[in-house]
C-alpha positions as CSV (number, residue, x, y, z in Angstrom):
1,X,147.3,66.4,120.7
2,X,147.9,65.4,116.9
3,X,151.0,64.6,115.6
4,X,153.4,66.3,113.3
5,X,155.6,64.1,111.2
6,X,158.6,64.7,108.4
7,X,156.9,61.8,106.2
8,X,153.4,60.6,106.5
9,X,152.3,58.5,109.2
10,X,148.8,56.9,109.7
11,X,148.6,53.6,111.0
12,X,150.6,51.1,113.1
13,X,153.3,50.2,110.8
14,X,154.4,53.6,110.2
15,X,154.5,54.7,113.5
16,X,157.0,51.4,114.8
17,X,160.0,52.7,114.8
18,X,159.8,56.6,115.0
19,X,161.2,59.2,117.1
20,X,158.7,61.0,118.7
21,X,159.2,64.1,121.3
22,X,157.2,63.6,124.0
23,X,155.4,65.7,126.5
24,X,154.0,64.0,129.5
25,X,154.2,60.0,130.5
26,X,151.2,58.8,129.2
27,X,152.3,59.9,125.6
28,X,155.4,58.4,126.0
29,X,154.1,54.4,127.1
30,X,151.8,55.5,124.1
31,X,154.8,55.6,121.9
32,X,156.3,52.6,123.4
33,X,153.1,50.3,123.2
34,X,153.2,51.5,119.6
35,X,156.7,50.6,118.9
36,X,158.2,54.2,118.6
37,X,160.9,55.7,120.8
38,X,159.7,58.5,122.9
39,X,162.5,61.1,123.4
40,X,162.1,64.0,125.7
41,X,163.7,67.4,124.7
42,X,162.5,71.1,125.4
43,X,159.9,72.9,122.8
44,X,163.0,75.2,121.9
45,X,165.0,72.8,120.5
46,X,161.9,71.3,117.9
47,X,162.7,72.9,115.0
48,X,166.0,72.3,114.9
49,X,165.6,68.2,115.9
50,X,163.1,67.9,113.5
51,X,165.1,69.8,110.5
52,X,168.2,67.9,111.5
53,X,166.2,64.2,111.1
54,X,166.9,63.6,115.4
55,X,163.3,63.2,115.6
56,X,161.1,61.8,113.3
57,X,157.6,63.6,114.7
58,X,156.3,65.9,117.3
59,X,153.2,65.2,119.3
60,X,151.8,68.8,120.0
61,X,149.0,70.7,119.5
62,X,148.4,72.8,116.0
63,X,149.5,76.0,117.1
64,X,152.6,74.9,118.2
65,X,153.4,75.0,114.2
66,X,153.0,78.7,114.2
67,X,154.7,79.0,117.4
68,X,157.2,77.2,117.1
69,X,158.0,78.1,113.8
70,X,157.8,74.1,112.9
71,X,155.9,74.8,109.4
72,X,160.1,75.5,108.5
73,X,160.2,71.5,109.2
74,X,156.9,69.3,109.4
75,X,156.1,67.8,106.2
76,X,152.9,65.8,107.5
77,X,150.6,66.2,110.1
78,X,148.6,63.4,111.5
79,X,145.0,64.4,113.3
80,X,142.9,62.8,115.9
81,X,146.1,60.7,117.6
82,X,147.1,60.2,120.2
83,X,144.5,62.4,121.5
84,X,143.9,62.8,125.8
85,X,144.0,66.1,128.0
86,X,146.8,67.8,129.2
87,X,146.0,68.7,132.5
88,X,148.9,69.2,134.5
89,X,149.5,73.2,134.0
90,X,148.2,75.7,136.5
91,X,147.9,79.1,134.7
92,X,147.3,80.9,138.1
93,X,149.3,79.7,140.9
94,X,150.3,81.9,143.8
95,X,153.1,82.0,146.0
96,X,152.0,81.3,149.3
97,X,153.8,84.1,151.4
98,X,153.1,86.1,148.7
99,X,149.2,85.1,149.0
100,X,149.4,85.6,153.0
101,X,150.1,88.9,152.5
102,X,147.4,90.5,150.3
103,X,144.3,92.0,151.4
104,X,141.2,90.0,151.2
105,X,140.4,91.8,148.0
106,X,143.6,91.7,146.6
107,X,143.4,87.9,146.6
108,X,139.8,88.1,145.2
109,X,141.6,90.2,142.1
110,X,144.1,87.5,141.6
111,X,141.7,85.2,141.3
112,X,139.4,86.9,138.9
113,X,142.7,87.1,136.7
114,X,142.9,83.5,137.4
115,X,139.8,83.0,135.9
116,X,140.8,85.3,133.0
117,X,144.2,83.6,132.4
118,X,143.1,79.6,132.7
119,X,140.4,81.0,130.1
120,X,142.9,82.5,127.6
121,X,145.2,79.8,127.2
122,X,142.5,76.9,126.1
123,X,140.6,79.3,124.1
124,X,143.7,80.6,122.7
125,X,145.1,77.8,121.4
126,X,141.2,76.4,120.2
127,X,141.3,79.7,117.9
128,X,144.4,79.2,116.4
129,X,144.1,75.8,115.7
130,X,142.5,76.5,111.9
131,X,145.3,79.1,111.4
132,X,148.0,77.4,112.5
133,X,147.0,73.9,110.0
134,X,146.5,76.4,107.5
135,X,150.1,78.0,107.8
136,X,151.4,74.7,107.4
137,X,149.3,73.6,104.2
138,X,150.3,77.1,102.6
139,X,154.1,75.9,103.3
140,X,153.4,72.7,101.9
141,X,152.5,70.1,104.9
142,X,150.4,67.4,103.6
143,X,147.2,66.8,106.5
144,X,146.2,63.3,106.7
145,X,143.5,60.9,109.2
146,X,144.7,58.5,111.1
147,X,143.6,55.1,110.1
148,X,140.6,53.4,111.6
149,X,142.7,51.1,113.3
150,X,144.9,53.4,114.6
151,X,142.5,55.6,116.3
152,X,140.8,52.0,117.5
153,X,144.1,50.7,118.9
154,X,144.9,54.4,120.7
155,X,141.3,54.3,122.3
156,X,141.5,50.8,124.0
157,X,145.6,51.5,125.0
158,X,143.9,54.7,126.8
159,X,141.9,52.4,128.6
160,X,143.7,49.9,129.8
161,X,146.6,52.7,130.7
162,X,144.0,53.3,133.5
163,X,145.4,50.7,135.3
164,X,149.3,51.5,134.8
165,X,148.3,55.1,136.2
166,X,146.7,53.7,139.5
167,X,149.6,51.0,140.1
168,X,152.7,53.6,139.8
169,X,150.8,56.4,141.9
170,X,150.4,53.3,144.5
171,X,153.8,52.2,144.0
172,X,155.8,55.0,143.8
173,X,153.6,57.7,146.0
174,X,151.2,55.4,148.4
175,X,147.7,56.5,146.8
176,X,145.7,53.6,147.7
177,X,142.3,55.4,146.6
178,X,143.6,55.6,142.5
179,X,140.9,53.7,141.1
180,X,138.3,56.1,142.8
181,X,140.1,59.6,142.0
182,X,140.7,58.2,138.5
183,X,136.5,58.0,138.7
184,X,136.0,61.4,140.0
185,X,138.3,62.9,137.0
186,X,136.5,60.8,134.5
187,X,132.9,62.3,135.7
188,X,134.6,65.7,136.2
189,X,135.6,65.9,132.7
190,X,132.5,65.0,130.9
191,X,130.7,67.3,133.1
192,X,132.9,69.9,132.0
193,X,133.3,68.9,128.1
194,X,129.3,69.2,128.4
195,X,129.8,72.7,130.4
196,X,132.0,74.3,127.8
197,X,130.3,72.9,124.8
198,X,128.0,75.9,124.4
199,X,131.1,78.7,125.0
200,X,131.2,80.8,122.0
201,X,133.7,83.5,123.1
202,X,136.8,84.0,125.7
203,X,134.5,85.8,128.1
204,X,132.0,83.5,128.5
205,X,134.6,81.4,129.4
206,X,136.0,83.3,131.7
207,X,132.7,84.0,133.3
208,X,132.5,80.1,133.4
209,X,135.0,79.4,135.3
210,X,134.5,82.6,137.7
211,X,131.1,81.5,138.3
212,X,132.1,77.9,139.1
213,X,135.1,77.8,140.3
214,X,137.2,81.1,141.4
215,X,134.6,82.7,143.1
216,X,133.6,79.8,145.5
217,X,137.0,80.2,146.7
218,X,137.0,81.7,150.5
219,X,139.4,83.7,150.6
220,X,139.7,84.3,154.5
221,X,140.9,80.5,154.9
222,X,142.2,79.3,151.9
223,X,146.0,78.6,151.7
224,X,146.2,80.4,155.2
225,X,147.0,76.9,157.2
């Protein structure tokens, strides 16, 4: 996730005090720890928050420019922060009544579009990334780094978020194994960011994630209890 600004913004000072939409709870203590205001609104309303001066920057991906149509608005675009994973979509969840009821082959189907679907989205937006930043520069966006310091001070707030994460999932939800699961993603992503690192097309990846996740699914059992 980079961020797309209606003046520049590439260190500390210039980011106290801004408006920035928000997608997800760790981007939003981000803001705060940085002195912004995180505000949370719906992608549809973007363009016009930003062209209106509500907000003051976006945190999204590049092709949300295109998308979005926020090349009509964004002046700057900052790369490289905040950064982190979104991992909280599931591009091929079933009903479960719905998944009760389908033949053992049907269900292996819907997960080979699974497969298909979880691949297209990532690679999707990975393609359209140059395109997008390139829309934007032919409108007139300016693209800029973020400082040094800035991408310093974003690293070591990710780190020590670590520890907000594990105390409100204790807190507010009674996981008392945080620290641990927060290890098990860790190693699960590099493994994967190592995995994917040789994917040169959408149906390799695809394949990818038939081969290592999908099709290890049984689906006699699964979701049937």
């Amino acid at each position: 996730m980079d961020q797309r600004f209606l003046k520049p913004v590439t260190n500390e000072a210039q980011l106290a005090g801004k408006r920035l939409r928000v997608a997800g709870s760790h981007w939003s203590r981000w803001s705060k720890h940085f002195g912004a205001t995180p505000v949370s609104m719906t992608i549809n309303d973007l363009l016009e928050a930003l062209s209106q001066g509500v907000l003051d920057c976006t945190i999204s991906s590049a092709p949300e420019l295109v998308n979005l149509r926020l090349t009509e608005a964004v002046t700057d675009i900052t790369m490289a922060v905040p950064g982190g994973v979104y991992a909280a979509a599931s591009a091929a969840s079933v009903n479960r009544d719905v998944w009760r009821e389908l033949t053992h082959d049907q269900r292996r189907a819907m997960l080979r579009a699974g497969a298909r679907l979880s691949a297209a989205v990532p690679y999707g937006y990975l393609e359209k990334e140059k395109d997008a930043l390139a829309a934007a520069e032919k409108e007139g966006a300016a693209r800029h780094e973020a400082a040094a310091s800035l991408e310093q001070a974003s690293a070591a707030f990710a780190e020590q978020d670590l520890d907000t994460i594990v105390t409100y999932y204790r807190e507010n939800h009674g996981v008392e194994r945080g620290e641990a699961l927060l290890a098990t993603f860790h190693d699960l992503l590099e493994k994967w960011v190592k995995r994917v690192g040789d994917v040169d097309s959408l149906d390799a990846l695809e394949q990818l994630y038939w081969d290592e996740i999908f099709s290890r699914v049984d689906v006699s059992s699964y979701g049937m209890q």
